[in-house]
N, C-alpha and C positions, 0 to 999 in steps of 0.2 A: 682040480684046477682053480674053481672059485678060494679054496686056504692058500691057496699058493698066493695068487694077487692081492687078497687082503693081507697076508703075513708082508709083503713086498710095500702093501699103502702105510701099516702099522709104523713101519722099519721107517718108512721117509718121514713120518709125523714126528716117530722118535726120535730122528738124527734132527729133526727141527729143529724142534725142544731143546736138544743140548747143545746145538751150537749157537744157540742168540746169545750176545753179548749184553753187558752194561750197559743201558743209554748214556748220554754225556751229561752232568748235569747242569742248570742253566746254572746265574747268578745267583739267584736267589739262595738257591740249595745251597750253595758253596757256602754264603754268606750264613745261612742258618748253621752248615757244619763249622764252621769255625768260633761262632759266638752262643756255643750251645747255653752259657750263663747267661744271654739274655734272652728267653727264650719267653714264652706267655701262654701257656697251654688253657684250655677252656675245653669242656665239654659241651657240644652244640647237638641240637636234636636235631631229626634228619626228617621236613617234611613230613607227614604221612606214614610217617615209622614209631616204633615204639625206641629205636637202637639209636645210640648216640655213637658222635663221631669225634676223635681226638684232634685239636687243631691247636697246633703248636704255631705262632709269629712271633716275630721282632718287634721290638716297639716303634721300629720306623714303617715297619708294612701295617702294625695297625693306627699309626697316623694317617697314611697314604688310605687306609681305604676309608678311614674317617671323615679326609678331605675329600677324593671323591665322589660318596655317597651325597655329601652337602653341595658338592658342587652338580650333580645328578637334580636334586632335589631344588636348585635354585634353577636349572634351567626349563624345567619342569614348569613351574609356579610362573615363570615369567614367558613362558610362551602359551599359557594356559587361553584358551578364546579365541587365537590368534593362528590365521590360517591362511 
């Protein structure tokens, strides 16, 4: 009885597995498949790891995060004391 209900949990895990679909992809993704030449790969270490991770952007997403970060970094400094 106990193989019987595990082979029966197996079988629903299984049919799981092969019925998920594709997520959608957002913008971003789209935009990266289609302008795969400009593309800006870099090797980044990963915290606390000895493994690196491949990160491939656009040169507008690493503007955007360039601007960000400075804009992170000014608001920061200027509400510094201030409470």
């Amino acid at each position: 009885m106990k193989i019987a209900g595990i082979c029966v949990v197996l079988l629903v895990l299984l049919s799981g597995c092969n019925s998920t679909t594709e997520p959608a992809k957002n913008d971003n993704e789209s935009a990266i498949a289609k302008n795969q030449e400009d593309l800006y790969c870099k090797q980044d270490i990963i915290t606390g790891s000895k493994f690196t991770k491949r990160r491939c952007r656009t040169k507008d997403q690493i503007e955007y995060d360039r601007h960000a970060a400075k804009d992170m970094l000014n608001r920061q400094r200027n509400t510094a004391g201030k409470q």
